[in-house]
C-alpha positions in Angstrom: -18.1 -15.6 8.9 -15.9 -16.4 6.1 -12.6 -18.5 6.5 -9.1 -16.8 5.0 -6.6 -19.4 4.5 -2.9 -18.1 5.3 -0.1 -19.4 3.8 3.5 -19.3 5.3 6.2 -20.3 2.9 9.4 -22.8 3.8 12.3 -21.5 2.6 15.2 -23.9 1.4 18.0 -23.6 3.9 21.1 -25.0 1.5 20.0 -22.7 -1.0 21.0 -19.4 1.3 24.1 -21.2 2.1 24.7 -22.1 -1.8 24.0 -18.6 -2.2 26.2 -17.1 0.4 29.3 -19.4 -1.0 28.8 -18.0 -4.2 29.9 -14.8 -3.3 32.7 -16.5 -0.6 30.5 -14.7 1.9 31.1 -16.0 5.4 27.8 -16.6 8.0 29.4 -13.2 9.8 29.7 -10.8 6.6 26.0 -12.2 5.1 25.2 -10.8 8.8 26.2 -7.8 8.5 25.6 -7.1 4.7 22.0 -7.8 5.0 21.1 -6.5 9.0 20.1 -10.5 9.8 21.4 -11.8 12.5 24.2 -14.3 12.7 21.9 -17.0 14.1 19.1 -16.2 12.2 21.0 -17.2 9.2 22.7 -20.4 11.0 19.4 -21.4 11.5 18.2 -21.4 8.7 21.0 -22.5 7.1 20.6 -25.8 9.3 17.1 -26.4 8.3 16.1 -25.8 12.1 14.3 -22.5 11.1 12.2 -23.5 8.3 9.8 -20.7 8.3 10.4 -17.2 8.8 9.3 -13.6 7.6 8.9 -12.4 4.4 11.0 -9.7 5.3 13.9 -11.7 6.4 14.0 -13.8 3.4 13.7 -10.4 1.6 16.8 -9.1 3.2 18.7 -12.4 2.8 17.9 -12.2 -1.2 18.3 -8.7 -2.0 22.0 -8.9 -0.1 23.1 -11.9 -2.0 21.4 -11.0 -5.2 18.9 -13.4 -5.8 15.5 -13.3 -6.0 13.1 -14.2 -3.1 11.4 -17.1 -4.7 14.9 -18.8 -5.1 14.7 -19.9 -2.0 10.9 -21.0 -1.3 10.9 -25.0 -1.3 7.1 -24.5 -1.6 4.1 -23.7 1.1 2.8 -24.6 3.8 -1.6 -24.0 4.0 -2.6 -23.0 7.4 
């Protein structure tokens, strides 16, 4: 059987919230701009939620403008 490594990728909290400040976005609007919640993005935000989807990093970027590697810090081999 072979082994697949997976790799989940740490996104940079400060950066969405450098991001977001840029644009004088508030947590709220960035919410409802991009269809993540309000906590999700607090959390993140914070540092406390280092790892999420793909698809929620997506969201974040393509609302803000940015691309999605901007805010990878790097991965994380499982």
């Amino acid at each position: 059987m072979e082994c697949i490594k997976q790799f989940k990728y740490e996104v940079e909290g400060r950066k969405v919230k450098v991001a977001r400040a840029e644009k004088g976005w508030t947590i709220t609007r960035l919410a409802k701009e991009s269809g993540v919640t309000r906590k999700t993005i607090g959390e993140i935000e914070k540092g406390y939620k280092k790892r999420i989807r793909i698809s929620t990093i997506e969201q974040i970027a393509n609302t803000l403008g940015k691309s999605v590697e901007y805010f990878f810090n790097g991965y994380i081999e499982e």
